[in-house]
Biotite code that builds the C-alpha atoms (Angstrom):
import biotite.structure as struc

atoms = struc.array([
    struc.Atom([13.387, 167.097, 52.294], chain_id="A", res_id=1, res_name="UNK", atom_name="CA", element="C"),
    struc.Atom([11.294, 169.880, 53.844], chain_id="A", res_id=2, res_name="UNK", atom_name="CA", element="C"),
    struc.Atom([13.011, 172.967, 52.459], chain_id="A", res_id=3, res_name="UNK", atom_name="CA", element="C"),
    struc.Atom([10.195, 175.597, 53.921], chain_id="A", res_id=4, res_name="UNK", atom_name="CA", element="C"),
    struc.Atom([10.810, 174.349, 57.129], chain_id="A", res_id=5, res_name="UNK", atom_name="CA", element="C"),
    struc.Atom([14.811, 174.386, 57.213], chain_id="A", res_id=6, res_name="UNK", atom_name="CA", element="C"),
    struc.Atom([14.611, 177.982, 55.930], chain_id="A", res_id=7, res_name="UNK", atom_name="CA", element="C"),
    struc.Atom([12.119, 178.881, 58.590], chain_id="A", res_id=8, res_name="UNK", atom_name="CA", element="C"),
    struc.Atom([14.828, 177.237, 61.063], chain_id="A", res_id=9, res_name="UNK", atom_name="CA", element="C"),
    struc.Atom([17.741, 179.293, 59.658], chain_id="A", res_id=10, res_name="UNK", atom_name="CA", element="C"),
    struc.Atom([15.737, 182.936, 60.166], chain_id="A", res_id=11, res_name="UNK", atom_name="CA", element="C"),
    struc.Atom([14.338, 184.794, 62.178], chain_id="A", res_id=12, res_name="UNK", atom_name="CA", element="C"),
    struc.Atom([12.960, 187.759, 59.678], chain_id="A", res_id=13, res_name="UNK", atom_name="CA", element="C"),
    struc.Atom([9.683, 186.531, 58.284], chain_id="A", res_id=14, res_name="UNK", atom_name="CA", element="C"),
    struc.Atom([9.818, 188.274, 55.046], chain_id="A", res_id=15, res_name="UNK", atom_name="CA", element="C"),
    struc.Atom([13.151, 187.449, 52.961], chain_id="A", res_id=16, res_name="UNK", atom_name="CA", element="C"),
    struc.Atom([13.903, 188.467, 49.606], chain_id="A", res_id=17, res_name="UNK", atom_name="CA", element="C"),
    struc.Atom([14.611, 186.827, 46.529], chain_id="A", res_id=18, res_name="UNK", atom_name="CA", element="C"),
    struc.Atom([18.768, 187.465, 47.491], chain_id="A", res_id=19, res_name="UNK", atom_name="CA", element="C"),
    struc.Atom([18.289, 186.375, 51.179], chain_id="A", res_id=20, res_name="UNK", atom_name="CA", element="C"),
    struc.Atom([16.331, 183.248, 50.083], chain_id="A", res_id=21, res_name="UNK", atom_name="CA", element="C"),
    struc.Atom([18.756, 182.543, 47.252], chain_id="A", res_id=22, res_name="UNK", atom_name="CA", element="C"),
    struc.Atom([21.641, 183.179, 50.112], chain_id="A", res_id=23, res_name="UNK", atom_name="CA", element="C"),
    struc.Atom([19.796, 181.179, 52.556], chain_id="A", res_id=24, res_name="UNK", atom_name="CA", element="C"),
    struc.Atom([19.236, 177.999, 49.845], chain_id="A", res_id=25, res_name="UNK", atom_name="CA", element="C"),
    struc.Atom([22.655, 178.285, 49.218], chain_id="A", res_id=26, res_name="UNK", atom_name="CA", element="C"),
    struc.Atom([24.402, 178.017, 52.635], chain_id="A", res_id=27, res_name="UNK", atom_name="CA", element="C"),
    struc.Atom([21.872, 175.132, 53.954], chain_id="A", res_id=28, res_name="UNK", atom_name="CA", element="C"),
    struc.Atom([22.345, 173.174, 50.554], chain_id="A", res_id=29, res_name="UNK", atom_name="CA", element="C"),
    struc.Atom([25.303, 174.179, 48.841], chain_id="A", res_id=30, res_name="UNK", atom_name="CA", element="C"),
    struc.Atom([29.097, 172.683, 48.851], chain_id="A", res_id=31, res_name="UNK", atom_name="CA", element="C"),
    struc.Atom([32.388, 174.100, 49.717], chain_id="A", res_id=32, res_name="UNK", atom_name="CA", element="C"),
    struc.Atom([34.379, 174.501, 46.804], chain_id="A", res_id=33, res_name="UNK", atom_name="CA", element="C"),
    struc.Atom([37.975, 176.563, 47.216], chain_id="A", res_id=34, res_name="UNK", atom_name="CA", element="C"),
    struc.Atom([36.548, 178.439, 50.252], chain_id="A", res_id=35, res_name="UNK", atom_name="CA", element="C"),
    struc.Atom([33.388, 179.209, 48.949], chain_id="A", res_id=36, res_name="UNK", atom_name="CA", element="C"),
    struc.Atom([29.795, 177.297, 49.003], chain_id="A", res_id=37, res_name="UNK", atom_name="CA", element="C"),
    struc.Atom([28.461, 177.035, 45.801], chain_id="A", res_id=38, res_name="UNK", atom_name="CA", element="C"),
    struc.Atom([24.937, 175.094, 44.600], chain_id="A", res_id=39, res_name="UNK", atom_name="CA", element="C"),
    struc.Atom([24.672, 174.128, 41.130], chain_id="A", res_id=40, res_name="UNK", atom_name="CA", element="C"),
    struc.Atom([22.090, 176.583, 38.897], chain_id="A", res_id=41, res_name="UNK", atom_name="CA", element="C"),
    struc.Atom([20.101, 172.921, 38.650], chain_id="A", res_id=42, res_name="UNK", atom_name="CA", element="C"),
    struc.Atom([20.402, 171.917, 42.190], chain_id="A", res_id=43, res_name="UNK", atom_name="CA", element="C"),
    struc.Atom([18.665, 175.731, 42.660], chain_id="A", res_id=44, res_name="UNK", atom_name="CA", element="C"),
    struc.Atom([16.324, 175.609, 40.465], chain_id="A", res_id=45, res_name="UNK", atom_name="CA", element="C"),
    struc.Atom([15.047, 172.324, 41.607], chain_id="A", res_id=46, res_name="UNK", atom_name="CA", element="C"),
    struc.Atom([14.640, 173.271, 44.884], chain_id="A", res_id=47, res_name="UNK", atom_name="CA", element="C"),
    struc.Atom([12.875, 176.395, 44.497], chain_id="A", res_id=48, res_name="UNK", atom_name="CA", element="C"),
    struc.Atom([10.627, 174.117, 42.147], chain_id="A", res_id=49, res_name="UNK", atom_name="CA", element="C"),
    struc.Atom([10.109, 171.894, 45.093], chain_id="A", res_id=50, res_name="UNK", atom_name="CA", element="C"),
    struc.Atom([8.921, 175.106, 47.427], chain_id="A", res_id=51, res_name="UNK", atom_name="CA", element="C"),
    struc.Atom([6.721, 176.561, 45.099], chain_id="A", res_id=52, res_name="UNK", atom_name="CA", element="C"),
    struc.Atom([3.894, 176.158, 42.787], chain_id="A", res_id=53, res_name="UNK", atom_name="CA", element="C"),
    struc.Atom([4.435, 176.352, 39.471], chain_id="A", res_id=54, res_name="UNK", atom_name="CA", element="C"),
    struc.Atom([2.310, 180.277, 38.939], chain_id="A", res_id=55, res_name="UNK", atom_name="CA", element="C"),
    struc.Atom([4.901, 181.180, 42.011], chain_id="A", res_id=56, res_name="UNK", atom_name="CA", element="C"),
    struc.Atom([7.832, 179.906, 40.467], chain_id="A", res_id=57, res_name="UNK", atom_name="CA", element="C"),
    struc.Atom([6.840, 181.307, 36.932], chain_id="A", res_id=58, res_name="UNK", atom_name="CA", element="C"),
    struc.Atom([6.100, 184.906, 38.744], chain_id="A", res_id=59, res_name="UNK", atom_name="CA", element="C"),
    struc.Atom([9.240, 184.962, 40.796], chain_id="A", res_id=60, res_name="UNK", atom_name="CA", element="C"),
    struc.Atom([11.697, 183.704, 37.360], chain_id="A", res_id=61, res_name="UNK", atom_name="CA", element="C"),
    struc.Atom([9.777, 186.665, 35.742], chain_id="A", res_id=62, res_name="UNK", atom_name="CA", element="C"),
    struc.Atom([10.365, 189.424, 38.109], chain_id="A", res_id=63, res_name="UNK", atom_name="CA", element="C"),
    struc.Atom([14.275, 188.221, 38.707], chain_id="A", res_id=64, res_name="UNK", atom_name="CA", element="C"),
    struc.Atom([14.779, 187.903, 34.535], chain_id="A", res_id=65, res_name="UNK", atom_name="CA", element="C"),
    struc.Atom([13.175, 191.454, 34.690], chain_id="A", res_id=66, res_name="UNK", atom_name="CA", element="C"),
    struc.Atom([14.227, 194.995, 35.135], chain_id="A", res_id=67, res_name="UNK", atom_name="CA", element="C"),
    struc.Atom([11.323, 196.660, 34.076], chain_id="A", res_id=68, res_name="UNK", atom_name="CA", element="C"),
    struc.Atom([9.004, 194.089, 36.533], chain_id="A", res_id=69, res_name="UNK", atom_name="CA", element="C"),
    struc.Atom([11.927, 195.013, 39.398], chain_id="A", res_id=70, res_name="UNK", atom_name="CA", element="C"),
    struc.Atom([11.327, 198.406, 38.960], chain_id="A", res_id=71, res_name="UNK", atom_name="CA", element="C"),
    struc.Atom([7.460, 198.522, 39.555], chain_id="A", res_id=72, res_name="UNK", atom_name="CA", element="C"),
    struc.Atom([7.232, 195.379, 42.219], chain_id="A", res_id=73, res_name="UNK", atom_name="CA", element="C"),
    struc.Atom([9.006, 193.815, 45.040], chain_id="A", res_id=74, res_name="UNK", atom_name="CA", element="C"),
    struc.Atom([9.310, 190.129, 45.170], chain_id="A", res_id=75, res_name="UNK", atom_name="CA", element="C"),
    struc.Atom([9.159, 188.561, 48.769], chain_id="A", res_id=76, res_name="UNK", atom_name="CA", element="C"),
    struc.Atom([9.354, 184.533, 50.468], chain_id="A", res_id=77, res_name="UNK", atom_name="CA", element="C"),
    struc.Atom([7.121, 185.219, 53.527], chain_id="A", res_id=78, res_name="UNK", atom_name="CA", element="C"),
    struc.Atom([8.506, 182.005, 55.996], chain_id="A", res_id=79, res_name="UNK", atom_name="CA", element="C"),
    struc.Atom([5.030, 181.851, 58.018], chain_id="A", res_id=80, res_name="UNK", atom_name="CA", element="C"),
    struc.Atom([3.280, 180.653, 55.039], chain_id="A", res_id=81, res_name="UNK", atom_name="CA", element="C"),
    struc.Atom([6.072, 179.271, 52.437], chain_id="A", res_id=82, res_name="UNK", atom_name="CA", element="C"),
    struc.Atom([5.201, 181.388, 49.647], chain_id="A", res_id=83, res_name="UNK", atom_name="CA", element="C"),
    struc.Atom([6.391, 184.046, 47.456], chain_id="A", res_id=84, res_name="UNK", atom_name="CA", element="C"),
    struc.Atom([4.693, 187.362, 46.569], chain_id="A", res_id=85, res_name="UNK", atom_name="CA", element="C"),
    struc.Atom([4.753, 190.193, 44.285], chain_id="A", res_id=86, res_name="UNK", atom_name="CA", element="C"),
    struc.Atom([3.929, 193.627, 45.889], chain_id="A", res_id=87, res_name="UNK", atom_name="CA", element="C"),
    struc.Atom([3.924, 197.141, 44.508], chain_id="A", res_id=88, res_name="UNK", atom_name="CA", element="C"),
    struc.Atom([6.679, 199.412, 44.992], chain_id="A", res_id=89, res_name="UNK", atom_name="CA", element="C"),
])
């Protein structure tokens, strides 16, 4: 499946954040349940794992496990390239 490519398709910003590629992710890949589209934490993970490297993946599960990192840095999926970036504040 070529995930970078369906969430380039679903946009048209080309910077996202870590919410609005979590909330895209979810809505092309997830399942209705009662009214709502959920994705399995696994199903998620997996995914993301299949987008990025592993340093990207490590760096972005870092800054969203992290308040202090959150504080000093943005995170951001830039859909031109496919990849995920930490920027200062």
């Amino acid at each position: 499946m070529d995930y970078k490519s369906d969430i380039q398709s679903s946009t048209t910003k080309h910077i996202l954040s870590f919410n609005e590629l979590e909330q895209i992710i979810v809505r092309l890949y997830g399942e209705e349940q009662n009214g709502h589209i959920v994705l399995q934490p696994d199903k998620f993970a997996s995914i993301l794992k299949s987008i990025f490297d592993r340093d990207i993946y490590d760096m972005m599960c870092a800054f969203v496990n992290s308040s202090q990192l959150q504080s000093v840095l943005n995170w951001h999926y830039d859909t031109r390239d496919g990849q995920g970036y930490l920027t200062e504040r």
